[in-house]
Backbone bond lengths (Angstrom), bond angles and torsions (degrees), N, CA, C in turn:
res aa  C-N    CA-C-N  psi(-1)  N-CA   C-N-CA  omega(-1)  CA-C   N-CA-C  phi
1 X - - - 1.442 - - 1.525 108.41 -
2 X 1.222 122.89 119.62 1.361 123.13 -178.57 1.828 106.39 -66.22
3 X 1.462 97.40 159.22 1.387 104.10 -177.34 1.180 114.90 -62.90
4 X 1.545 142.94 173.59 1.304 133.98 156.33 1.331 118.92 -69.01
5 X 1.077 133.39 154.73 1.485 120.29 176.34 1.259 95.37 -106.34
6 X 1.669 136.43 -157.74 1.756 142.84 -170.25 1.609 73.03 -123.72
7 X 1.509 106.28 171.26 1.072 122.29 -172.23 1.367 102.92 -161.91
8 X 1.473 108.25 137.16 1.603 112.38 -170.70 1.182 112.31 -119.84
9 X 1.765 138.07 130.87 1.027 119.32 174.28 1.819 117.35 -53.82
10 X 1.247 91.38 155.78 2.064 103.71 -176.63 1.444 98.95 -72.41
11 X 1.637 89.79 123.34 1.399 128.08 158.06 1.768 87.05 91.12
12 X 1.227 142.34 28.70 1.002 126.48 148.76 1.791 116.27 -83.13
13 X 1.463 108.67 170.79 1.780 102.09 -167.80 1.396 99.33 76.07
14 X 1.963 86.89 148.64 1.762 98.65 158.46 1.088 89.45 -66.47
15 X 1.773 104.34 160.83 1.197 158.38 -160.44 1.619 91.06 5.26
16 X 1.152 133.69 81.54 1.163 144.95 130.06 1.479 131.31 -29.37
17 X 1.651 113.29 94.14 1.804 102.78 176.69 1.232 105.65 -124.63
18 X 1.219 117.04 135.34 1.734 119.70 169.34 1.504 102.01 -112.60
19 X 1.465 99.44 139.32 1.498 144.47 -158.19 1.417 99.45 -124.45
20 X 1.499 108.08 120.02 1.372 117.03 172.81 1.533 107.95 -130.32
21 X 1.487 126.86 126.73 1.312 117.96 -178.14 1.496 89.23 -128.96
22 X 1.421 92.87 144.10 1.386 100.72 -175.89 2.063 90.06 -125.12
23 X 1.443 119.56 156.92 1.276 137.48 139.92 0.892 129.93 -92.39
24 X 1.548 150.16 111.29 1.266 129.21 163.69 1.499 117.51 -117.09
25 X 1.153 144.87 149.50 1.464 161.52 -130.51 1.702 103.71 -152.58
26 X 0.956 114.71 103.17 1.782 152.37 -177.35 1.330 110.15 -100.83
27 X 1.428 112.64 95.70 1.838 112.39 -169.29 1.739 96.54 -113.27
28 X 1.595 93.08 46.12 1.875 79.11 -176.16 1.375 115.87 -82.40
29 X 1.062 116.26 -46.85 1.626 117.43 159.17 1.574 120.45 -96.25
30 X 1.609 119.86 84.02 1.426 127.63 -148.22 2.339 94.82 -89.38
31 X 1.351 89.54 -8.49 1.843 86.69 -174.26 1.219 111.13 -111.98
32 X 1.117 124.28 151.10 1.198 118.94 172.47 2.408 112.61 -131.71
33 X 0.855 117.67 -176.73 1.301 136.60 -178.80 1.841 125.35 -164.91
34 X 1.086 95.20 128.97 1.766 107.10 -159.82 1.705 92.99 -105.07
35 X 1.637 119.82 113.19 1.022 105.23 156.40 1.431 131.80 -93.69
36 X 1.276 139.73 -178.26 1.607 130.30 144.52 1.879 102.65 85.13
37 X 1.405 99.81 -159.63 1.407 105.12 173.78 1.654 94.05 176.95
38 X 1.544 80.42 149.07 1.989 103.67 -168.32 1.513 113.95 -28.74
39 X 1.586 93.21 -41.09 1.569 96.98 -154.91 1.199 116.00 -74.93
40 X 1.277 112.29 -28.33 1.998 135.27 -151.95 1.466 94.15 -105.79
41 X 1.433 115.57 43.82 1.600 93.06 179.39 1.261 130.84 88.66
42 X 1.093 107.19 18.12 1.343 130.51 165.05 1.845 129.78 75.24
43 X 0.777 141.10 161.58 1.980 133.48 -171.74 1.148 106.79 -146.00
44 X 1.530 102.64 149.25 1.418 119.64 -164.55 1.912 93.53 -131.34
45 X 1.430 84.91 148.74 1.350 92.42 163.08 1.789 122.47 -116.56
46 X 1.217 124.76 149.06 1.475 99.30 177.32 1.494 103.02 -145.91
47 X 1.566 113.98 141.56 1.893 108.70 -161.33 1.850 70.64 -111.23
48 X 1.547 78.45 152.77 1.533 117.31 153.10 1.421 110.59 -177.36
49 X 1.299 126.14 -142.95 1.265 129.26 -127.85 1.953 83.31 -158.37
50 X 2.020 101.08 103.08 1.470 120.99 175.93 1.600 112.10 -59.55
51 X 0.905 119.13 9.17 1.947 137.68 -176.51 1.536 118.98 -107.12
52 X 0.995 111.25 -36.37 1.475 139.32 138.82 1.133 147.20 -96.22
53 X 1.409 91.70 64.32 1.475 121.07 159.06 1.387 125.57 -27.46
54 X 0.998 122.83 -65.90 1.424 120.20 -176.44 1.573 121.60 -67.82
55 X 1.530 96.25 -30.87 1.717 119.79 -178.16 1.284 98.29 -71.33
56 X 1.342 126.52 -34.36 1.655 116.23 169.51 0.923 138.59 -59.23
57 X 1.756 109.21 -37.30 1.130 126.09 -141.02 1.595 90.42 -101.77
58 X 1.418 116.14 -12.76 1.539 119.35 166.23 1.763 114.72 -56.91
59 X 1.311 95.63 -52.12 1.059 109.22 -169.52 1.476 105.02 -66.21
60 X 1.184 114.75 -54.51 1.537 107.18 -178.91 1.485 114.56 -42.55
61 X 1.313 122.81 -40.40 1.527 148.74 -140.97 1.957 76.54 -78.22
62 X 1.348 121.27 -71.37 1.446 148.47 171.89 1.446 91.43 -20.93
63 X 1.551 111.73 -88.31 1.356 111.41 -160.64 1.786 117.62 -51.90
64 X 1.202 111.80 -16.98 1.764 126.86 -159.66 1.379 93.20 -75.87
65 X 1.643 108.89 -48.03 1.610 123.71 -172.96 1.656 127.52 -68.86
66 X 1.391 85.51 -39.92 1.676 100.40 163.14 1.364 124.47 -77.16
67 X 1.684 127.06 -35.88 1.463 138.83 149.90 2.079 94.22 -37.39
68 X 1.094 112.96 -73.29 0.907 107.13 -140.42 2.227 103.05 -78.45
69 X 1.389 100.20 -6.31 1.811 101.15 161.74 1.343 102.97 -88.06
70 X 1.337 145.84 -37.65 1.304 162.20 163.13 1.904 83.49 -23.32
71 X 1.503 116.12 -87.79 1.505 146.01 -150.35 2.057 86.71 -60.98
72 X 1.411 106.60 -31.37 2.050 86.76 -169.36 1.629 80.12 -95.89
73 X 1.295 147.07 -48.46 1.835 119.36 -177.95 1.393 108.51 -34.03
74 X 1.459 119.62 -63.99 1.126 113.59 -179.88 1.376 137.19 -33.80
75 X 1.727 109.30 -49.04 1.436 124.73 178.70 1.526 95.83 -58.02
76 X 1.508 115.37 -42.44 1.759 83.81 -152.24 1.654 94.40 141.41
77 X 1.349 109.60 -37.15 1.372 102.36 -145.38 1.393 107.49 -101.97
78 X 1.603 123.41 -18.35 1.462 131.87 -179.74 2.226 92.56 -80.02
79 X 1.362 85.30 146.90 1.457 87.76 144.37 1.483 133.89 -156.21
């Protein structure tokens, strides 16, 4: 158990600053799926949610399409 520290009301003391850090943790798309591989043209990953099936499978559909305008800039041939 860490020690207590003293604690001052805010903005008491010279130059007085209070510091608030917050974390917060966002489980909206808690799954994820890795397609492809580096070498072959590159891989995408895309999170969503294994319950929503169909809602994924958008997304996958998304990322495949954009991998694959990503892959013709490169060639030369997108512009």
């Amino acid at each position: 158990m860490p020690p207590d520290l003293p604690t001052l009301p805010a903005g008491s003391g010279p130059g007085a600053v209070v510091v608030e850090y917050r974390h917060i943790h966002i489980s909206e798309d808690p799954d994820s799926i890795e397609v492809g591989t580096p070498g072959k043209g590159g891989c995408f990953k895309v999170y969503g949610n294994f319950r929503d099936p169909e809602g994924f499978k958008a997304k996958i559909k998304a990322a495949y399409d954009l991998r694959r305008y990503a892959a013709e800039l490169l060639s030369g041939g997108g512009q």
